[in-house]
C-alpha positions as CSV (number, residue, x, y, z in Angstrom):
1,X,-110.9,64.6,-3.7
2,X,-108.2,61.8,-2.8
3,X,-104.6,62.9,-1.9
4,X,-103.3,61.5,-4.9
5,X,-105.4,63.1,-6.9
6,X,-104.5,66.7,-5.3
7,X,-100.7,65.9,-5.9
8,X,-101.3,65.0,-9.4
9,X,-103.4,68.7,-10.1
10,X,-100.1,70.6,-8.1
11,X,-98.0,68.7,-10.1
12,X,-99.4,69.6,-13.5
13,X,-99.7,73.4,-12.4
14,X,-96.1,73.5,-11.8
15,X,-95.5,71.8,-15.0
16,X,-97.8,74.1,-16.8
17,X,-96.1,76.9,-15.4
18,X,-92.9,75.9,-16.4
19,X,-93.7,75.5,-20.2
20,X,-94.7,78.9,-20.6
21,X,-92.4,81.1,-22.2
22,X,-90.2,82.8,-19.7
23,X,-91.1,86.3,-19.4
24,X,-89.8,89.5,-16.7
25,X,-93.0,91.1,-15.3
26,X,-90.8,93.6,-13.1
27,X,-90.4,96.7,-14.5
28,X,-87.1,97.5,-12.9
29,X,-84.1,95.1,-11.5
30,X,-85.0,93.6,-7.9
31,X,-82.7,91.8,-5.4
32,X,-84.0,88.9,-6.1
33,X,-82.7,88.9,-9.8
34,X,-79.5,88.0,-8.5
35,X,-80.0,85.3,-6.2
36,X,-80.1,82.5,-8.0
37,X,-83.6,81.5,-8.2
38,X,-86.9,81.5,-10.5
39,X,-86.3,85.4,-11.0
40,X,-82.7,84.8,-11.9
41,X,-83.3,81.6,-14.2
42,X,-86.4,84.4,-15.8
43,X,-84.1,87.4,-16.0
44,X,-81.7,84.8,-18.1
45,X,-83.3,83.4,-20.2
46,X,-85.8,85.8,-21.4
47,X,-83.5,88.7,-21.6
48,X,-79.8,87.3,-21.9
49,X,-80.3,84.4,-23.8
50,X,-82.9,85.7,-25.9
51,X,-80.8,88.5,-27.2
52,X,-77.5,86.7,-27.2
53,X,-78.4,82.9,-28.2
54,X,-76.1,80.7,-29.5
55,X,-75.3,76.5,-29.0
56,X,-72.4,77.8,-27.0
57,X,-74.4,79.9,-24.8
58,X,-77.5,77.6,-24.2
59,X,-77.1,75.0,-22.1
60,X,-76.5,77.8,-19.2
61,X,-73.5,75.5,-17.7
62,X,-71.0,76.7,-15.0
63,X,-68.3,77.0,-18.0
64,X,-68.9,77.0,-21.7
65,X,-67.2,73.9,-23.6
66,X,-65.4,75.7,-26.8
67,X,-63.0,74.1,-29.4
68,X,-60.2,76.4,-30.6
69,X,-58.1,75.4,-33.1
70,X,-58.5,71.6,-32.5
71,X,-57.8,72.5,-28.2
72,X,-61.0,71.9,-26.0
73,X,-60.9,74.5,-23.5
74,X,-63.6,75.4,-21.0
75,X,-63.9,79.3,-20.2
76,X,-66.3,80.4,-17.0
77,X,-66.9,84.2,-15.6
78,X,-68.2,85.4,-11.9
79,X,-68.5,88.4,-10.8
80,X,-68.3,89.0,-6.6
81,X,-70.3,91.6,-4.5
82,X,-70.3,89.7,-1.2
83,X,-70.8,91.7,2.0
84,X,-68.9,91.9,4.4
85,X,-65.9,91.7,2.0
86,X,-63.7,89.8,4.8
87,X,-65.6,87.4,6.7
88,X,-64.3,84.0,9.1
89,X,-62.6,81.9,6.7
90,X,-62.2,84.3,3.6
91,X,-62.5,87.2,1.9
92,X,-63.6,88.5,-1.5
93,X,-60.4,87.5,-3.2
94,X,-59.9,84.2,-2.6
95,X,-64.0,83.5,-3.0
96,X,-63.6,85.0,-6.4
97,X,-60.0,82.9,-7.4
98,X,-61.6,79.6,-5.8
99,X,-65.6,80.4,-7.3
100,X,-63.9,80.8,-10.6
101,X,-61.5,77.8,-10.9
102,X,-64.3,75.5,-9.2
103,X,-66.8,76.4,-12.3
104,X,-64.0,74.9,-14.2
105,X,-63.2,72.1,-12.1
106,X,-66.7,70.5,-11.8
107,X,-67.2,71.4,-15.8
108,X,-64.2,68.8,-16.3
109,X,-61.7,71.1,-17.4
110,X,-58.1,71.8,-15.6
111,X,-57.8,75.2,-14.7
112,X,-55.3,77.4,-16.2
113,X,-55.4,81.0,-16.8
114,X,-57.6,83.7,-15.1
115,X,-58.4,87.2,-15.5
116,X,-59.3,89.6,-12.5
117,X,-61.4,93.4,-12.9
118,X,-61.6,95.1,-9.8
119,X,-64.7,98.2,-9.2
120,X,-63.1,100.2,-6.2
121,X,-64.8,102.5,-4.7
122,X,-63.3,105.9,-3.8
123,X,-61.6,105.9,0.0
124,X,-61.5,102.3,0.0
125,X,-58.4,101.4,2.4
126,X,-55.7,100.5,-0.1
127,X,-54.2,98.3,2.7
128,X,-57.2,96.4,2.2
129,X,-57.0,96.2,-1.0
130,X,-53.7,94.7,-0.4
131,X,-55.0,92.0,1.8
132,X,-57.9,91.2,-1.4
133,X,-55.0,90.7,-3.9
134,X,-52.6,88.8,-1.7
135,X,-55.3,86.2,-0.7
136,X,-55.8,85.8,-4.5
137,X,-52.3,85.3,-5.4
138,X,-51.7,82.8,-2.8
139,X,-54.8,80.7,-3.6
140,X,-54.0,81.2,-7.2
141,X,-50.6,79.4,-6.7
142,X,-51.9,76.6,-4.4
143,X,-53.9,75.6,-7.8
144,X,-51.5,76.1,-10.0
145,X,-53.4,79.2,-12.5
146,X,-51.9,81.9,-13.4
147,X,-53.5,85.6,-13.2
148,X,-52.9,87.2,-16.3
149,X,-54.7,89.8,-17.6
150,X,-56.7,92.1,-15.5
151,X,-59.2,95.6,-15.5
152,X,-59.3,98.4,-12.5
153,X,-62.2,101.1,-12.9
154,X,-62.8,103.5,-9.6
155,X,-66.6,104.7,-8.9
156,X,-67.3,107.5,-6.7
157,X,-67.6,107.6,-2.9
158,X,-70.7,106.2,-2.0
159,X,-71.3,104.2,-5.7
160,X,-69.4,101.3,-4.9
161,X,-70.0,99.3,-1.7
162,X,-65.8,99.2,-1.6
163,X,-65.0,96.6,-3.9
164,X,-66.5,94.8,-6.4
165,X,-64.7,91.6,-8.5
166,X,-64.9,90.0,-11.3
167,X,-63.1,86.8,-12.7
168,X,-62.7,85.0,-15.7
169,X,-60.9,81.6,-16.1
170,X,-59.7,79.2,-18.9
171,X,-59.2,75.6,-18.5
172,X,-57.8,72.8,-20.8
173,X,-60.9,70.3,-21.5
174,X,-60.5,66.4,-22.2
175,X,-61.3,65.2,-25.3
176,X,-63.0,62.2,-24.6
177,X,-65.2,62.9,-21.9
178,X,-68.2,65.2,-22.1
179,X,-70.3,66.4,-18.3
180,X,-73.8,67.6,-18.2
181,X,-76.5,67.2,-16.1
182,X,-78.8,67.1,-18.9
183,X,-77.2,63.0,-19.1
184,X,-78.3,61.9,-15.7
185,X,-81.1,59.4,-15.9
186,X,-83.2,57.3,-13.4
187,X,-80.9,54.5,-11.0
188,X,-78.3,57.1,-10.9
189,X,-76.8,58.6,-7.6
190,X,-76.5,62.2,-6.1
191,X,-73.6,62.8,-4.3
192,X,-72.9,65.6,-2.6
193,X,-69.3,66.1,-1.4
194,X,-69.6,67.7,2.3
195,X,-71.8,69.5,4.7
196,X,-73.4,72.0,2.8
197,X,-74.4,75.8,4.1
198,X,-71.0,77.0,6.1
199,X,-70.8,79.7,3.7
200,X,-73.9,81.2,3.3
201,X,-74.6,81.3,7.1
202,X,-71.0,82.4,7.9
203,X,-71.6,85.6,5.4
204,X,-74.9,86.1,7.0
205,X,-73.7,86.2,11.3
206,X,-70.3,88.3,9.9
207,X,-72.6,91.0,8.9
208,X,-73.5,91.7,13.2
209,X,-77.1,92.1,11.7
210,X,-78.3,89.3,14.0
211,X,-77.9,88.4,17.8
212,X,-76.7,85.1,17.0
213,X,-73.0,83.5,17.4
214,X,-71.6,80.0,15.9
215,X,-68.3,78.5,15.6
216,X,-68.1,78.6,11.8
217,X,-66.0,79.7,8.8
218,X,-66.7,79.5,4.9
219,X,-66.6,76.7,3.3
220,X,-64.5,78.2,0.3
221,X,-62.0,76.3,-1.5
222,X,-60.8,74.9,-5.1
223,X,-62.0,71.7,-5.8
224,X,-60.0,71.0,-8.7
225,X,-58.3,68.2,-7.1
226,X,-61.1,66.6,-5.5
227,X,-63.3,67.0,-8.8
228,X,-60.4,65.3,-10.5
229,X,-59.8,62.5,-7.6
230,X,-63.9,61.6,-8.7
231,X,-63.5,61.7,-12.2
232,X,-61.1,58.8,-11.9
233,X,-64.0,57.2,-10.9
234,X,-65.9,55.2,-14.0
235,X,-69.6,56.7,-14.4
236,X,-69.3,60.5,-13.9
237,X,-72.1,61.9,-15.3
238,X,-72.0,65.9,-14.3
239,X,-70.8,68.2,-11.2
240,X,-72.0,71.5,-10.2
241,X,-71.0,73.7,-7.4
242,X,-73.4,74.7,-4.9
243,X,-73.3,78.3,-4.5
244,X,-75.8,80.6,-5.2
245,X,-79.3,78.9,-4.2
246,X,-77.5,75.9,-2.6
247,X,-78.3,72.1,-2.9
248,X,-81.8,72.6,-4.0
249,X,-81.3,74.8,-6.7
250,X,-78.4,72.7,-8.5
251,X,-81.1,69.4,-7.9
252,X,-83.7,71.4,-9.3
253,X,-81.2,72.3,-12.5
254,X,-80.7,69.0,-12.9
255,X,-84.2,67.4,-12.9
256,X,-85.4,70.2,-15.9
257,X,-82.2,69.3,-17.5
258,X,-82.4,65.6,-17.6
259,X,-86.3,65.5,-18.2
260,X,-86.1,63.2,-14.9
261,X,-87.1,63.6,-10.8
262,X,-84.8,63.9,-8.1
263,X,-85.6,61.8,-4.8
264,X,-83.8,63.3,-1.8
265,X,-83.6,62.2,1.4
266,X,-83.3,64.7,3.8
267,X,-81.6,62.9,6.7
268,X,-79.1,62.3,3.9
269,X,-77.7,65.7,3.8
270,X,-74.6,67.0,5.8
271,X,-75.3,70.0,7.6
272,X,-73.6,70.5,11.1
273,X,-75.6,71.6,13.9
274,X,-74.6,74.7,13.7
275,X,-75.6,75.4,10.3
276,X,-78.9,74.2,11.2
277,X,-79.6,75.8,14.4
278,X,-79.0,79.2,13.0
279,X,-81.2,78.2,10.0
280,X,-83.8,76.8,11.9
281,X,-84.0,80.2,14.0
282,X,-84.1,82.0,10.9
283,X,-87.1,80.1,9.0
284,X,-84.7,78.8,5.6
285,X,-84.0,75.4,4.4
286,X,-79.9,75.0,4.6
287,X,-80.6,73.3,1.3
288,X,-81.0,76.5,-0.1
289,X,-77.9,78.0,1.4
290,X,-74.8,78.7,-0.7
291,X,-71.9,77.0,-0.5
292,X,-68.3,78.1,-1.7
293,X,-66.1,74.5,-1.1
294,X,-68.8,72.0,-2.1
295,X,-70.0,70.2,-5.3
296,X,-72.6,68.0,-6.3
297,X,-72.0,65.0,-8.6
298,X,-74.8,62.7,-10.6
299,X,-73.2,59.1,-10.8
300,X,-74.1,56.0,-12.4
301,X,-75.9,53.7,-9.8
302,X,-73.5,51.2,-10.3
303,X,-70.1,53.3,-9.5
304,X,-72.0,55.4,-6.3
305,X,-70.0,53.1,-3.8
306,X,-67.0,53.6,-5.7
307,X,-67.6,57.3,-6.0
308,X,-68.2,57.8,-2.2
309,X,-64.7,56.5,-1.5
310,X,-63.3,58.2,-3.6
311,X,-64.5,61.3,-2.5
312,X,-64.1,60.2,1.3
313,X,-60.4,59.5,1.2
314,X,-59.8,63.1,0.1
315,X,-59.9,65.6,2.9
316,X,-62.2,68.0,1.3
317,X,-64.2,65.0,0.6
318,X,-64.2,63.0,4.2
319,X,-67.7,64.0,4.5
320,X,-69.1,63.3,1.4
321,X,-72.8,61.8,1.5
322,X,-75.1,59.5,-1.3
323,X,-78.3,62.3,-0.4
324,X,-80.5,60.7,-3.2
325,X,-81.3,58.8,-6.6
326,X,-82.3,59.8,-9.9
327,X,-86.1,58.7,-10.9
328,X,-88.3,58.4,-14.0
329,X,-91.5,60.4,-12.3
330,X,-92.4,63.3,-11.6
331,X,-90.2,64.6,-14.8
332,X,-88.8,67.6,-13.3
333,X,-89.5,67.4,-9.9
334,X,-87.4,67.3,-6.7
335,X,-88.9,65.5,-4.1
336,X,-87.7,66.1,-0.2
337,X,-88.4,62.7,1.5
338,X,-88.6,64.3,5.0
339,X,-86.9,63.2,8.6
340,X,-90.5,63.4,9.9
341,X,-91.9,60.6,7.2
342,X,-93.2,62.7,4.9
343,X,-92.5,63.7,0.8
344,X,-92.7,67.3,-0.4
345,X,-91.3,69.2,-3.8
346,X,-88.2,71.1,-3.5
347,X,-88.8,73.9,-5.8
348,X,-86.7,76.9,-6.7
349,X,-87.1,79.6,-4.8
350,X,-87.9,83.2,-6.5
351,X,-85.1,84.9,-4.4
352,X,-82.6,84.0,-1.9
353,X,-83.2,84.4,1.8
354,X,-79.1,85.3,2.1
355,X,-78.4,88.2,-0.4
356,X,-75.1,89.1,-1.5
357,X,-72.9,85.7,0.0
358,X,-70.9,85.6,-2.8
């Protein structure tokens, strides 16, 4: 049998497999369900969506686009049960202010008001508690959105894991432009807008579960500013944050979306070394490794120069990378051209190698 005729039979197994109707075999709720990959994107849409669907609720974006009263406002919710809950460059609070207010950012929308729950769990150091909620505050009023409304439940000793978060924000959306990465189409550009994998791997070493060291800190930040620096930009045809699932999964997103492929090239993609030595002694794909501070953008071919600079002469954005192009074939499909010559697909994954980074 000739090698093309192999990669055509893989490709219309995965295709075949992905028009079946979604459907949980798992009898009971596994890690995996909330990492972001093929077991999340199942558990959605066969239970969630099924029972709840709705044109609001359907397109499964980072924030849902909603028209009250003749305003255009974006509203997005994340809950956070990262572990450790302080780690080199963050803590829970300010990954659940900047997660939230980033969903809004690359949906488009200026961030505005958020809402905070808290889960403690009994004997959790109040003093850290204190730490949590000052970090949020102070990130909170760097962006400029205002906490207003808010929930605090206690659990008992042992039920909790210390503190849990969850955050809702509001955001005021434009009226005359509309993201979604079900608009990209083949010529256009993937941008991604630094070094991807900081946080995921930073999460993972604070945890002391593994001999290894590295000089790194999270990558967590807003990116409301930088989101609206590239919207400036002519030819902005959808963001989306890289967290859970990384890089890959957000390519992935977008090639089912779109009805398109996704042609990366891997010595493209920013990862600093020390991201990648600890995921190469680990076995995973920094691809596939969150990120809190990072974004990926679909832009028109023609504006990918202009978008680059633009995202370049903002700080966050100095090392923003061009990592790929939008293509008509495989529909679906994102293809890895590799450093050592070759091309493979860049599926989801059914879990996530890095549990509870966010």
């Amino acid at each position: 049998m000739s090698r093309a005729r192999t990669e055509d039979d893989v490709l219309e197994r995965i295709e075949r497999a992905r028009r079946r109707k979604p459907r949980v075999r798992e009898e009971r709720i596994k890690a995996a369900h909330g990492a972001g990959g093929k077991a999340t994107q199942t558990l959605i849409e066969a239970v969630f969506v099924e029972a709840f669907r709705n044109a609001l609720l359907e397109p499964l974006g980072d924030a849902a686009d909603l028209v009250l009263d003749g305003t255009r406002l974006a509203m997005t919710t994340d809950s956070y049960v990262v572990s450790p809950l302080f780690f080199p460059g963050g803590n829970i609070g300010d990954l659940a202010v900047n997660g939230t207010v980033n969903d809004l950012a690359v949906a488009g929308a200026i961030p505005a008001y958020l809402s905070c729950g808290f889960i403690l769990e009994e004997g959790f150091p109040i003093e850290d508690l204190r730490r949590i909620v000052a970090s949020m505050r102070e990130c909170a009023e760097a962006v400029g959105v205002a906490l207003v409304t808010g929930d605090t439940k206690v659990v008992g000793r042992g039920s909790g894991d210390g503190c849990y978060v969850n955050t809702t924000g509001i955001g005021l959306l434009p009226t005359d432009r509309a993201l979604g990465i079900h608009t990209a189409r083949p010529g256009d550009a993937i941008v991604v807008s630094g070094p991807v994998g900081e946080h995921g791997v930073t999460v993972m070493l604070a945890r002391g579960e593994l001999e290894l060291e590295a000089d790194l800190v999270s990558d967590t930040a807003p990116l409301a500013d930088l989101c609206a620096r590239l919207l400036a930009v002519p030819g902005v045809r959808a963001m989306r944050d890289a967290t859970r699932g990384g890089v890959a999964t957000v390519l992935n997103e977008i090639a089912r979306a779109a009805d398109v492929s996704v042609v990366v090239n891997e010595d493209a993609v920013p990862v600093r070394d020390e991201v990648r030595g600890a995921c190469e002694l680990l076995g995973i794909d920094p691809l596939y490794v969150a990120c809190e501070g990072r974004f990926v953008a679909v832009v028109d071919g023609a504006y990918a120069d202009e978008a680059l600079a633009a995202l370049q002469g903002h700080p966050q954005g100095a090392e923003a990378a061009v990592i790929g192009r939008v293509g008509p074939d495989p529909a679906g499909t994102v293809l890895l051209n590799t450093a050592f010559g070759g091309t493979r697909i860049a599926d989801l994954l059914v879990g996530d190698p890095l549990p509870r980074i966010c």
